[in-house]
BAKOL-224814 format. One line per 4 residues: number of its first residue (from 1); for each residue x, y, z of N, C-alpha, C. Coordinates in steps of 0.001 Angstrom, whole numbers, plus 500000, padded with zeros to 6 digits. Each point is the difference from the previous one (the first is absolute). Layout:
<sites>
NUM> X,Y,Z,X,Y,Z,X,Y,Z; ... $
</sites>
This chain:
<sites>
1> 225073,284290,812803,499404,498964,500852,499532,500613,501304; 498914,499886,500663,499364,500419,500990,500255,498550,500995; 500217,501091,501228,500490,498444,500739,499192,500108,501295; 498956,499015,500674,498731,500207,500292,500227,499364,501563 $
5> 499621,500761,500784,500390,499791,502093,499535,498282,499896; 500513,499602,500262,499798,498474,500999,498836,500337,501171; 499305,498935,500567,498744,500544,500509,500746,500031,501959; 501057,499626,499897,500433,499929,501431,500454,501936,500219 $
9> 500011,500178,501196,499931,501573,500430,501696,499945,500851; 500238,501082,500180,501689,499765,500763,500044,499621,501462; 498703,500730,500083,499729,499618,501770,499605,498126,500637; 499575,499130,498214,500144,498790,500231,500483,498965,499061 $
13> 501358,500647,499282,500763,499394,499270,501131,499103,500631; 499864,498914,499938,501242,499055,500167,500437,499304,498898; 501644,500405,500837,501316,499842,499179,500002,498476,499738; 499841,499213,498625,500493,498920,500102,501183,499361,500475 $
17> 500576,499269,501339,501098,500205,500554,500028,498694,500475; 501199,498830,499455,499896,498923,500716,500215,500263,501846; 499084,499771,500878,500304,500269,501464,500797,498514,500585; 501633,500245,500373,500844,499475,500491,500691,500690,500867 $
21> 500592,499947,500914,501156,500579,500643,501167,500383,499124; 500707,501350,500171,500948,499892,499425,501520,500662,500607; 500617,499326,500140,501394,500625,500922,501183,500348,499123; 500554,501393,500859,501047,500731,498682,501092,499731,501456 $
25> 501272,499288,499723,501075,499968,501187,501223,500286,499103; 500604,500973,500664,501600,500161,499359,501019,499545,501132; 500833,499042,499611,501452,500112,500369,501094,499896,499669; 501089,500820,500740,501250,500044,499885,500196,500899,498787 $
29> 499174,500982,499669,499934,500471,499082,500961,501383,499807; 501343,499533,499082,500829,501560,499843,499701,500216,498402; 500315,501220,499949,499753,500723,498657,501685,500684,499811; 500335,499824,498497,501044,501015,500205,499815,500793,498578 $
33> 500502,501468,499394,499611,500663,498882,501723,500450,499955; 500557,499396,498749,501405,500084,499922,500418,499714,501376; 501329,500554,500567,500436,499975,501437,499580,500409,501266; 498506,500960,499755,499675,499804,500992,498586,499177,500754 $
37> 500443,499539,501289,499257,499171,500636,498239,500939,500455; 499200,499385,499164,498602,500942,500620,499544,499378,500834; 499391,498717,499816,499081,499288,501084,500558,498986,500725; 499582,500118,501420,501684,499083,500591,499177,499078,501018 $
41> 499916,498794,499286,499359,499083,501021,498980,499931,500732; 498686,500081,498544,498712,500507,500428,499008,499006,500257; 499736,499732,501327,499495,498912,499992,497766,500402,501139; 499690,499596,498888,498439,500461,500611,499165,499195,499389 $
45> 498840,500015,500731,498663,498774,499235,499187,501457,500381; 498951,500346,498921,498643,500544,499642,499192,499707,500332; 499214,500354,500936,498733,499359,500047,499099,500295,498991; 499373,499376,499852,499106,499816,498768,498560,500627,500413 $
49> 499383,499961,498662,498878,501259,500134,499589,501104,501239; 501037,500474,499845,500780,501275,500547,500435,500852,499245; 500069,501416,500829,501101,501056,499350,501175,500232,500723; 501122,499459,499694,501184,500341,500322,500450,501033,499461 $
53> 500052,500759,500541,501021,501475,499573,501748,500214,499825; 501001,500184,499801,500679,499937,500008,500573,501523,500216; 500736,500774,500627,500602,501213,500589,501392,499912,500014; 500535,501130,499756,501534,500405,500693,500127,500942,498862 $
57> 501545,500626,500347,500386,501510,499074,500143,499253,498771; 500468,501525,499338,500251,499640,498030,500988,498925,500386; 500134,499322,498873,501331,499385,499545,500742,498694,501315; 499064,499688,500838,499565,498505,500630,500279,498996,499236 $
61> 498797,499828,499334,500396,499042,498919,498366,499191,499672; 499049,500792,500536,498451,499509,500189,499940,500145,498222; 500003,500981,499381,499609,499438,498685,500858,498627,499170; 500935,500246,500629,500982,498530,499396,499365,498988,500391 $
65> 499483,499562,501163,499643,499278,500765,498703,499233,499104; 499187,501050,499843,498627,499717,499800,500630,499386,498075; 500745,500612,499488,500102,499590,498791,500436,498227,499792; 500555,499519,501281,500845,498681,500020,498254,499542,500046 $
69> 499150,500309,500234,499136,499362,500370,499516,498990,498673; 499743,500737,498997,499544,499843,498571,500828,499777,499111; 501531,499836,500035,500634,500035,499358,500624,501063,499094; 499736,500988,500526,499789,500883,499249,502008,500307,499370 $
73> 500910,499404,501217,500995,500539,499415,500749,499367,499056; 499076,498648,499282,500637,499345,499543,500834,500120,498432; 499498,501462,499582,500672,500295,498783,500688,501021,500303; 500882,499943,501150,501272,501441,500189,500817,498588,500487 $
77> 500896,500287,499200,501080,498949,500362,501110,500241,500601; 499863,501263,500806,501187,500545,501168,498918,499554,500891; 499089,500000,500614,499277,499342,501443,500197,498052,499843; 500666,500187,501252,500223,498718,500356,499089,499362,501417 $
81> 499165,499089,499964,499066,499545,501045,500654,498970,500630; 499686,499815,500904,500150,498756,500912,499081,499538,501212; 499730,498983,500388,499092,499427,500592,498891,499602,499743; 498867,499603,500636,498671,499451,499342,498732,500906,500180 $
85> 498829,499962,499354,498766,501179,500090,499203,498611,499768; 498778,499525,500548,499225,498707,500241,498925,500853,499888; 499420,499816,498943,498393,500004,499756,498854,499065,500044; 499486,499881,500776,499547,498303,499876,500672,498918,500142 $
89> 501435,500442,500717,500397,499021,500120,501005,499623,498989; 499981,500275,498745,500632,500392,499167,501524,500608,499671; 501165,499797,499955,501263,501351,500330,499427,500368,498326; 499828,501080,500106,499771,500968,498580,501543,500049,498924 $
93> 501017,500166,501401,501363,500310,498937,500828,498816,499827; 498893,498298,500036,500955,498808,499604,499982,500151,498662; 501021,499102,499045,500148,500243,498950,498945,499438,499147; 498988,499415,500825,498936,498952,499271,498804,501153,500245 $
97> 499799,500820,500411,498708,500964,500379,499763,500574,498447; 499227,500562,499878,499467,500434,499144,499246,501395,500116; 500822,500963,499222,500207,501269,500303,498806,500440,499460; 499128,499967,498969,499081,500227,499684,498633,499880,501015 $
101> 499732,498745,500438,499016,499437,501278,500379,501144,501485; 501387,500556,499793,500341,500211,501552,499502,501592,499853; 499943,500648,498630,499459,501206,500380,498910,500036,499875; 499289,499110,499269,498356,499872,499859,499523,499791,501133 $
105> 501052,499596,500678,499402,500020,501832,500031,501607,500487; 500515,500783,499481,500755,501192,500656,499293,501015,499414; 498901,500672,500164,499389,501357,499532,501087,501022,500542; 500282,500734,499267,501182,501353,500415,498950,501490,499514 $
109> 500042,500478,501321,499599,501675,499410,501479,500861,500177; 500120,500453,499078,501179,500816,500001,500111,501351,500785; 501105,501022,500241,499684,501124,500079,499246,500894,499403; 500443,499926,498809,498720,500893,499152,499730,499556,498781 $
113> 498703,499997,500195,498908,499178,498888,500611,499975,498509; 499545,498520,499691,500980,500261,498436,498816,499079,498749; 499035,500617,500062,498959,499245,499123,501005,499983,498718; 499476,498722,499201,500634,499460,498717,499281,501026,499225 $
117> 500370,500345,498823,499984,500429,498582,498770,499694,499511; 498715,500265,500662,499012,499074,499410,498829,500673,500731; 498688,499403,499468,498968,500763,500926,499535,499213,501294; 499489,500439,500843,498791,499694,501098,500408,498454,500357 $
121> 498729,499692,498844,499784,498774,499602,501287,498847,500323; 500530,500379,498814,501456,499098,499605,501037,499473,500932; 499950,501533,500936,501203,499969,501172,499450,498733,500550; 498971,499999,500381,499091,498418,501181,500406,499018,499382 $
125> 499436,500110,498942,499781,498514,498816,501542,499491,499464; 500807,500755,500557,501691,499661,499422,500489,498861,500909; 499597,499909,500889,500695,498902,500883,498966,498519,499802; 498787,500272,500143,499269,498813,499525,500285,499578,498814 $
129> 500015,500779,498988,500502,499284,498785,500994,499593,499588; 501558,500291,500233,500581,499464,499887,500407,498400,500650; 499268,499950,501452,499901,499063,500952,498539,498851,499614; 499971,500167,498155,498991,499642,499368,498423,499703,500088 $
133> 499566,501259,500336,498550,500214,500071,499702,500462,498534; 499303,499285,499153,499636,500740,498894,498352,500331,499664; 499216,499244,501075,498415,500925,499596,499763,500893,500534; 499095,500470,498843,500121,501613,500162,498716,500640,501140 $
137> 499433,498871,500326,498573,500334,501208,501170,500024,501229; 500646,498424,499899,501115,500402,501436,500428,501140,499857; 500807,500429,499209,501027,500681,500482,499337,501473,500072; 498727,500367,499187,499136,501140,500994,499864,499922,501295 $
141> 499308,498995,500204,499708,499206,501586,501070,500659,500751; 501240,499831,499644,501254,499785,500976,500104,501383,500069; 500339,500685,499136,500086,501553,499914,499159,500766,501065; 498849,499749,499396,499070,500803,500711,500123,499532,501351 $
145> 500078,498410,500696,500029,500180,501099,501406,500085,501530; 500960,500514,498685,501176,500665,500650,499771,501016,500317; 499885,500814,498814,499097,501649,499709,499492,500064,501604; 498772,499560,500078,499325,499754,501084,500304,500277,501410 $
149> 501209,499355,500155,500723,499091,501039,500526,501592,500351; 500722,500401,499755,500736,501390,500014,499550,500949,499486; 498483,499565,499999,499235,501946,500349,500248,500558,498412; 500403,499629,499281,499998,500503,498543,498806,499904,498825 $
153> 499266,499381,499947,498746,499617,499406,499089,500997,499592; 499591,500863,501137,499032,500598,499645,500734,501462,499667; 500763,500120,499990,501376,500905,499787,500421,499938,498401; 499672,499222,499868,501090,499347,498316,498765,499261,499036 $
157> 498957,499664,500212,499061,498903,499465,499516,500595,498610; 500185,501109,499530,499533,500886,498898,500997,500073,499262; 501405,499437,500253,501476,500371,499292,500957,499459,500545; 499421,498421,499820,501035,499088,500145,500592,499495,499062 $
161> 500132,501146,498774,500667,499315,498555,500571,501153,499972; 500327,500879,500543,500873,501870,500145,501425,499269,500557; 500755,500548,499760,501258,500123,500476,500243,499996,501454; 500860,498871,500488,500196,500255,501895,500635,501024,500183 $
165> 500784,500687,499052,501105,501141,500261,498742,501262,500316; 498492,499783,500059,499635,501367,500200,499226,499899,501295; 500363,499116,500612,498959,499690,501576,501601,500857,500503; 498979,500618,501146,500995,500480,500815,501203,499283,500856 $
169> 500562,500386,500176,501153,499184,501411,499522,499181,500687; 499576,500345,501174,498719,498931,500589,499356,499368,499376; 499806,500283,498926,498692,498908,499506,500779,498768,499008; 501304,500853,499686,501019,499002,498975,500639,498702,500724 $
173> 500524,500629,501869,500379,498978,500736,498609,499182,500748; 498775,500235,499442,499356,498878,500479,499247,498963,499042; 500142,500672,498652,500808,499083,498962,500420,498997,499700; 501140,500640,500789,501367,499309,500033,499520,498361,500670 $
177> 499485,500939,501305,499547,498891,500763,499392,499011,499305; 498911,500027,499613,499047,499473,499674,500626,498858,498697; 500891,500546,499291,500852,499161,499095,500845,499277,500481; 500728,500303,501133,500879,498753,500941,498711,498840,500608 $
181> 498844,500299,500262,498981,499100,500837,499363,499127,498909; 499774,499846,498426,499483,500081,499235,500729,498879,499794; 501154,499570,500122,500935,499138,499747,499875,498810,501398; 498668,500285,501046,499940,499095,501407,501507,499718,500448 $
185> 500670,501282,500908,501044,499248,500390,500040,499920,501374; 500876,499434,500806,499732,499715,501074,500405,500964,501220; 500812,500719,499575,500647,501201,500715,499942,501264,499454; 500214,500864,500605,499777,501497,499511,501099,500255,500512 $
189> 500610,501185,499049,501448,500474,500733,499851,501719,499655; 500430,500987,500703,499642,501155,499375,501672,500632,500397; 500413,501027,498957,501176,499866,500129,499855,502079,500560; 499767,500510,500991,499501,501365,500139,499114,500477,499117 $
193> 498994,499444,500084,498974,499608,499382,498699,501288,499551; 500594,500833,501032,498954,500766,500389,501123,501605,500042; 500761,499850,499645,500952,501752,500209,500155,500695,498974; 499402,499611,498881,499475,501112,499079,499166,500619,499691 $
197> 498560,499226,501167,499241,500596,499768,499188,501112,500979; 498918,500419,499599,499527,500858,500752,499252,499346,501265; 499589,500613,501076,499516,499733,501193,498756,499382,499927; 499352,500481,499087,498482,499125,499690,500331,498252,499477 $
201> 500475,500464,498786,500764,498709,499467,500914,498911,500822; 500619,500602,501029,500473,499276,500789,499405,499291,500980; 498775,500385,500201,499127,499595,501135,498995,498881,499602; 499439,500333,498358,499532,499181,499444,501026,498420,499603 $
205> 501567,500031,499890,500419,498957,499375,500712,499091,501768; 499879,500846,501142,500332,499478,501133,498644,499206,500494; 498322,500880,499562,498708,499182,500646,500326,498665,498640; 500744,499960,499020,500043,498500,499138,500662,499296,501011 $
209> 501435,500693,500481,500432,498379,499839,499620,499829,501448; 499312,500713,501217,499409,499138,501084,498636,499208,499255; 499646,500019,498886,498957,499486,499904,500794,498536,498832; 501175,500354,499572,500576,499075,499364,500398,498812,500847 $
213> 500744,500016,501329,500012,499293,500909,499056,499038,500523; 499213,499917,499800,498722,498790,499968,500041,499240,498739; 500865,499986,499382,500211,499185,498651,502013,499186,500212; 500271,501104,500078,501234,500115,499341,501107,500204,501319 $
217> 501415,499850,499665,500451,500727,501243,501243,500972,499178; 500223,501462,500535,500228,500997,499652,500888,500764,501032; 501048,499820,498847,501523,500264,500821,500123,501599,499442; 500479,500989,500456,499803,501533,499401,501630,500616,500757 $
221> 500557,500203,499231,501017,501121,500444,499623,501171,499684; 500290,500692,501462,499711,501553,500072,500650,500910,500771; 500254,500950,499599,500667,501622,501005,499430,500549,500898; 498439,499696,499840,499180,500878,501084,499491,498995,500853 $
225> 500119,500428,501600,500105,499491,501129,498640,499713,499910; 499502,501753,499880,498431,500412,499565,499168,498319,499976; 500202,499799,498595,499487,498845,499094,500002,498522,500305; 501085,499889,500712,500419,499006,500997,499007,499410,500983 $
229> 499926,501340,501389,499090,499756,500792,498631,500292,499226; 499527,500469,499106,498753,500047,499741,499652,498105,499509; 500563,499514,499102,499523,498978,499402,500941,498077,500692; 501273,500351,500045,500779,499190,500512,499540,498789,501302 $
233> 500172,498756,499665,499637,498769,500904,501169,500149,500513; 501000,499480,499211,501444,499938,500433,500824,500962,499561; 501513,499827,500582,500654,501194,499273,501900,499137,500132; 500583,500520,498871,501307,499385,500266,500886,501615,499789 $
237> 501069,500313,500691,500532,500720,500333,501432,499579,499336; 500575,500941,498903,501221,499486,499695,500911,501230,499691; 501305,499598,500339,500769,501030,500213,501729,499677,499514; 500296,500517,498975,501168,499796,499439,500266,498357,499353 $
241> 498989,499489,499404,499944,498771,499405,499405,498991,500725; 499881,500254,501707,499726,499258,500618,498799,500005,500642; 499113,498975,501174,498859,500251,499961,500369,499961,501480; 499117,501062,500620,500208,500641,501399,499201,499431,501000 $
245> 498634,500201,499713,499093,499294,500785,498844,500099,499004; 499217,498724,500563,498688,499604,499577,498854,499887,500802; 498483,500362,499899,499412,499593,500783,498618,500237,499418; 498808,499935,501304,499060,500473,499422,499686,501910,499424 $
249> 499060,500414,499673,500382,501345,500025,499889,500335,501130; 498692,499851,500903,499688,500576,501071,501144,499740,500701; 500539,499079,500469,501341,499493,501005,501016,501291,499511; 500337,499547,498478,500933,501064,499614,500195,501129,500802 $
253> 498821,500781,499568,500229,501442,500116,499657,500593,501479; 499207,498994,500372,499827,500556,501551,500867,499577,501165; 500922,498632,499517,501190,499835,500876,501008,499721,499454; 500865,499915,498721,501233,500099,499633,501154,499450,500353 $
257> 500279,498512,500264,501157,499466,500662,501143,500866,499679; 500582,500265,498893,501075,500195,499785,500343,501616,499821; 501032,500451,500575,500512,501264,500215,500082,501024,498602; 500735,498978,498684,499831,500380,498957,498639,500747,499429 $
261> 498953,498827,500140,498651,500073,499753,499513,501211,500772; 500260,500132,501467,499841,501262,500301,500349,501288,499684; 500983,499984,499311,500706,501344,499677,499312,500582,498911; 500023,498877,498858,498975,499923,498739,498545,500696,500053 $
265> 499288,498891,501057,498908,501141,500324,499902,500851,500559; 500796,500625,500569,500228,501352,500681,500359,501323,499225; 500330,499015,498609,500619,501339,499100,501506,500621,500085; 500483,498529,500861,501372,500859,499799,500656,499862,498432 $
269> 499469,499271,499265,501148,499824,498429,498716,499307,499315; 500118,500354,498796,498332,499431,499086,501183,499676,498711 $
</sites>
């Protein structure tokens, strides 16, 4: 099957996207994994179509964090949650929510790219179809103008029925991307999103998500300060389960309320 460009170009493709406000607020939020206590009374609202960054050393608890978001811990049955996560208003972890709807809200880029078992094509078309798209003009349509969206198109348009396992790294995590967006969700979450790859690749999937941010709002945990101040609106600062300070970035980094926060960026302990 030959699968034929849509007449829209990337430079004036729009995302079909219901436009509403949308607010992500956590409170009172602890996490625990067997006996010990990770996230200790995390309480923050997101601003929305924004990039919030998220910072602090290994083993904080920022990837735990970001996982409560989506549910993600809900099939390890040593993590125990508590408190509420409001999506719309919504608590995600009442017993009436619906776990399916709450990650279809939740695009996740992982650490390192994990295209499905399948080609090009398929990886895109896996989330529309199961979320029952079955014509086959749409679901080109949709492909191609994910493809698009993340710079992959004219890259891939000759061998989008080849295997994803043979696009490079970079090109697998924008993919990736493009298969979390494919599914219209309302948030982007990237989980160090960008530390496997190379410096080119990294630069290309950081100019996405400032350009994802006019859609979407895009929460990113990361190690590099670097990456932070380059792309970051906001930034939350967390340190031993807990959250230190918050602010804008610029405020952040150029005045630093808190002593902790100072030490951090100074490089005394990463």
């Amino acid at each position: 099957m030959t699968v034929k460009p849509v007449m829209e170009t990337e430079r004036t493709i729009k995302l079909k996207k219901v436009m509403r406000n949308h607010t992500l607020k956590i409170e009172n939020l602890d996490v625990f994994i067997e006996d010990q206590h990770i996230l200790k009374d995390i309480n923050l609202t997101i601003p929305e179509k924004s990039i919030t960054c998220i910072i602090g050393p290994s083993g904080c608890g920022k990837s735990t964090f970001l996982k409560t978001l989506n549910r993600m811990h809900d099939e390890t049955p040593e993590v125990k949650i508590n408190g509420r996560i409001f999506v719309n208003d919504e608590n995600i972890y009442d017993k009436s929510a619906n776990v399916i709807d709450t990650r279809k809200k939740m695009g996740l880029l992982a650490q390192r790219p994990c295209p499905l078992p399948m080609s090009i094509f398929d990886n895109v078309a896996y989330g529309p179809r199961i979320h029952g798209i079955k014509k086959r003009k749409k679901i080109n349509q949709t492909v191609i103008q994910y493809l698009q969206y993340v710079g992959l198109w004219d890259e891939v348009r000759g061998r989008v029925h080849s295997s994803a396992n043979r696009l490079s790294i970079g090109q697998q995590q924008r993919l990736c991307l493009a298969r979390g967006l494919a599914i219209e969700p309302e948030y982007i979450l990237g989980d160090e999103a960008t530390s496997a790859l190379d410096p080119l690749s990294t630069k290309i999937i950081e100019e996405l998500f400032v350009k994802l941010k006019e859609k979407y709002t895009v929460i990113l945990v990361t190690h590099t300060l670097r990456q932070a101040k380059r792309i970051a609106d906001n930034i939350v600062f967390m340190y031993m389960g807990q959250i230190i300070e918050t602010g804008s970035a610029e405020e952040f980094f150029s005045n630093p309320k808190q002593q902790l926060t100072k030490d951090y960026l100074s490089g005394s302990f990463s």
